[in-house]
C-alpha positions in Angstrom: 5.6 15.6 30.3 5.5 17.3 27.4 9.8 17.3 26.8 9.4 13.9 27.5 7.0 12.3 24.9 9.0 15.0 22.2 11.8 13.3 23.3 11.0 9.8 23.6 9.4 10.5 20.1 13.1 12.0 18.8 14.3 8.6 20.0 12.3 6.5 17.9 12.9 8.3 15.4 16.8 8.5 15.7 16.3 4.7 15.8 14.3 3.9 13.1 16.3 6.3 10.3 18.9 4.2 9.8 17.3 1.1 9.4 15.0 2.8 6.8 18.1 3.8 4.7 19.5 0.2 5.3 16.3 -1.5 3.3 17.7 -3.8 0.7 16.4 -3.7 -2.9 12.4 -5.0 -2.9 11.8 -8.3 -4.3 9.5 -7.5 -6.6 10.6 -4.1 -9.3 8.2 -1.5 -9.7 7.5 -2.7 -13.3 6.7 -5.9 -12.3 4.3 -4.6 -9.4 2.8 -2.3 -12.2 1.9 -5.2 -14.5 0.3 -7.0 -11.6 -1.7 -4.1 -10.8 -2.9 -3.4 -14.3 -4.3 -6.8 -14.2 -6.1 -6.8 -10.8 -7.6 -3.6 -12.0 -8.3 -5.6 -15.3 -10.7 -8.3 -13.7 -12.8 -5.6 -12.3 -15.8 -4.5 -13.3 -15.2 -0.7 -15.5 -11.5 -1.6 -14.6 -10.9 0.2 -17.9 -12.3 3.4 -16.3 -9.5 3.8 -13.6 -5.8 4.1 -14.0 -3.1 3.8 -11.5 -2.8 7.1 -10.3 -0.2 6.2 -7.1 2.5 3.1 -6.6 4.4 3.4 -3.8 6.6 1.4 -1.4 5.6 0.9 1.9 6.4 -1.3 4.9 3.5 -2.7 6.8 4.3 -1.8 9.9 7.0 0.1 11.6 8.8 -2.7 13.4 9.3 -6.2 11.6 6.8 -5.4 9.1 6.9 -6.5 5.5 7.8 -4.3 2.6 4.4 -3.7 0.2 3.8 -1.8 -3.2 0.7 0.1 -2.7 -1.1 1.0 -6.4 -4.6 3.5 -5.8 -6.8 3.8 -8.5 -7.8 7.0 -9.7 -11.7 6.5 -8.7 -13.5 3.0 -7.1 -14.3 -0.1 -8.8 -16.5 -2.6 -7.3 -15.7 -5.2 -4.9 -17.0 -8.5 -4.1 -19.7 -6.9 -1.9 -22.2 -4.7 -3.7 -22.1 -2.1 -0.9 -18.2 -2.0 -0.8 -16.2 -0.3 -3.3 -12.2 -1.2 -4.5 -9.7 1.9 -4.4 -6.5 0.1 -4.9 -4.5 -2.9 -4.2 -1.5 -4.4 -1.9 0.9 -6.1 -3.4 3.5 -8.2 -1.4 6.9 -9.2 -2.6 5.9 -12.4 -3.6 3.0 -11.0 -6.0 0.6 -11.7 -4.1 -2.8 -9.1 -3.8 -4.6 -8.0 -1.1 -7.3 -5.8 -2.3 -7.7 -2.8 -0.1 -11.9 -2.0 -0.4 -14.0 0.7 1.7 -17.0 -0.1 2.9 -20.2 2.2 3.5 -18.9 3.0 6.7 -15.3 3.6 5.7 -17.0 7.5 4.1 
């Protein structure tokens, strides 16, 4: 059972290599994805405090997911809800942000 999941795993693998070398140029540059986090980070409470101390290009999900820049912050900033705390932001291709917050339970 064992040779089987390693293999099965090898093949997913083999499969998904080449189409993560055959990504095209993201939409959106680094620089520009840097800006935009700067300012989400700006709007924040202490957002002064923090600096970007990650950005880094991910795809949202193995299969047909959409390509992302990720920015962390170097500590938390506060989110909407008092109990929550902001440790960086998503940021799609088309500018968009998606705020990615941990909650009390999230510890």
């Amino acid at each position: 059972m064992k040779n089987i999941s390693c293999t099965i795993i090898a093949l997913l693998l083999a499969l998904h290599a080449p189409l993560a070398l055959a990504e095209d140029k993201p939409a959106l540059s680094i620089r520009e994805a840097l800006d935009i986090a700067e300012k989400a980070k700006a709007v924040r409470a202490n957002g002064d405090q923090v600096f970007i101390v990650s950005m880094t290009l991910e795809r949202t999900s193995m299969l047909n997911g959409k390509t992302v820049w990720i920015a962390k912050w170097s500590g938390t900033l506060p989110a909407n809800k008092p109990s929550d705390r902001e440790t960086g932001v998503q940021i799609a291709m088309d500018g968009s942000v998606k705020h990615i917050v941990k909650g009390p339970a999230d510890k």
